[in-house]
C-alpha positions in Angstrom: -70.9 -93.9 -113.6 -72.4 -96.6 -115.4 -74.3 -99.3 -113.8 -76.1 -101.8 -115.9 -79.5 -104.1 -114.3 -80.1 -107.6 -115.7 -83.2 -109.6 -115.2 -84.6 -112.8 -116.2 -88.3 -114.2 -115.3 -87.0 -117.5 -114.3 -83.6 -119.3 -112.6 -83.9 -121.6 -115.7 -82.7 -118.8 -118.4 -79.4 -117.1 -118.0 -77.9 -113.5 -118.2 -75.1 -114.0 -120.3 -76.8 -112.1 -123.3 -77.7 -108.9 -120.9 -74.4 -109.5 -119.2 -72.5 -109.3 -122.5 -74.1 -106.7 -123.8 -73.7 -104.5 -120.4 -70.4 -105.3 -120.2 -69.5 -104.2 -123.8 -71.6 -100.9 -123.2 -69.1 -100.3 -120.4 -70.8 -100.5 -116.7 -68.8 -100.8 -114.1 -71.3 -102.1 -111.6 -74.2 -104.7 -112.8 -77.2 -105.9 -111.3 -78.0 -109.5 -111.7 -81.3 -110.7 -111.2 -83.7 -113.9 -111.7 -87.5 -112.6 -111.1 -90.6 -112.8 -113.0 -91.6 -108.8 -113.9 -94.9 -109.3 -112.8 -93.6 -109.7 -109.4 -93.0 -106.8 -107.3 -90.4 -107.3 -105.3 -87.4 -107.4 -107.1 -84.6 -106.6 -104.3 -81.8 -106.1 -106.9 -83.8 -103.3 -108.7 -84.4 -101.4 -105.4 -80.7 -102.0 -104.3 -79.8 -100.8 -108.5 -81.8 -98.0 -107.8 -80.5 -97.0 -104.5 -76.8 -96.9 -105.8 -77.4 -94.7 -108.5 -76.2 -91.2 -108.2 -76.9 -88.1 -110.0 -74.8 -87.5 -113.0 -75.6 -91.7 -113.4 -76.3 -93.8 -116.0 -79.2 -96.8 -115.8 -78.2 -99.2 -118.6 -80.7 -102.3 -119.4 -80.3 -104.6 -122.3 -84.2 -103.6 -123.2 -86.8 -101.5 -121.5 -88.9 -104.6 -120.6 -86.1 -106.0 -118.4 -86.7 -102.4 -116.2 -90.3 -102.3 -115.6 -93.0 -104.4 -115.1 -95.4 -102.9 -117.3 -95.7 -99.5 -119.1 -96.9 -97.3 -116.0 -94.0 -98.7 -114.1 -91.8 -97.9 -116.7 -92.7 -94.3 -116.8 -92.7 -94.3 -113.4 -89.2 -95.7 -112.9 -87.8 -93.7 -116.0 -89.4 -90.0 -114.4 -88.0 -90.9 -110.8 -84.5 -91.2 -112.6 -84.9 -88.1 -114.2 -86.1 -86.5 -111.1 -82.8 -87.6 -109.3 -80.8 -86.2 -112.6 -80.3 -90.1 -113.5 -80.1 -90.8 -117.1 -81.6 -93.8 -118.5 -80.3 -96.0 -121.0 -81.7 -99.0 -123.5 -79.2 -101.1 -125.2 -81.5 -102.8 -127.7 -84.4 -100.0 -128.4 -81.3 -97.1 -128.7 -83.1 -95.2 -126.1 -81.3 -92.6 -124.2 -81.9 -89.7 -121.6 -78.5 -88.2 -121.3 -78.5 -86.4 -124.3 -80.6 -83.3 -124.9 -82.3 -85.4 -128.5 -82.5 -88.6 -126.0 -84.6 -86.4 -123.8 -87.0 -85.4 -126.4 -87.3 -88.4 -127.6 -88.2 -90.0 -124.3 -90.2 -86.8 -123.2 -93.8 -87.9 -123.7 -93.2 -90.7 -121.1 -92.8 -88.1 -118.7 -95.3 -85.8 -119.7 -97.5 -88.9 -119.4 -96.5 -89.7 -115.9 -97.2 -86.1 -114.9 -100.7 -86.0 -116.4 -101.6 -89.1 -114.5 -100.0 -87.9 -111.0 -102.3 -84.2 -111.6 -105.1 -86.1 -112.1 -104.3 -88.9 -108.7 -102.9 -86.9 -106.1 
């Protein structure tokens, strides 16, 4: 399945872009949310992340809308894959599904796996 996560930083902007774009890329459950990425607690993410299943899709307008920061990003993206999620971003073309999406995303892992050796 398909499930798509939205975020703004603030009530004043809207979704409808993300929304849009989510919809058209076929997700049949979406995640709507209105928090700053700085801020950690973002319940829609942890209830997004929660519902996803292996054999799963995580599909975000842009990468930024997913994590607060590069580290959380590569943290996020190898927890999916640990789980057998894929990841997907709309705008950057980015993929994990395929087996070239894979490679291409590959050094994020290989990044989070060096840090985790080295902070156990």
């Amino acid at each position: 399945m398909r499930i798509g996560y939205a975020r703004v930083s603030t009530v004043e902007q809207n979704l409808d872009l993300q929304l849009d774009a989510l919809k058209t890329s076929q997700c049949k459950r979406i995640y709507e949310e209105h928090a700053s990425g700085q801020n950690p607690e973002r319940p829609e993410l942890v209830n997004c992340l929660k519902a996803l299943r292996p054999g799963d899709v995580l599909v975000v307008w842009r990468l930024d809308r997913l994590g607060r920061n590069l580290p959380d990003l590569v943290r996020i993206a190898g927890e999916l894959e640990q789980r057998k999620v894929g990841l997907e971003s709309i705008t950057e073309k980015i993929e994990t599904v395929s087996s070239t999406g894979k490679l291409v995303f590959h050094p994020f892992f290989c990044a989070r796996r060096v840090r985790a050796e080295r902070n156990p």
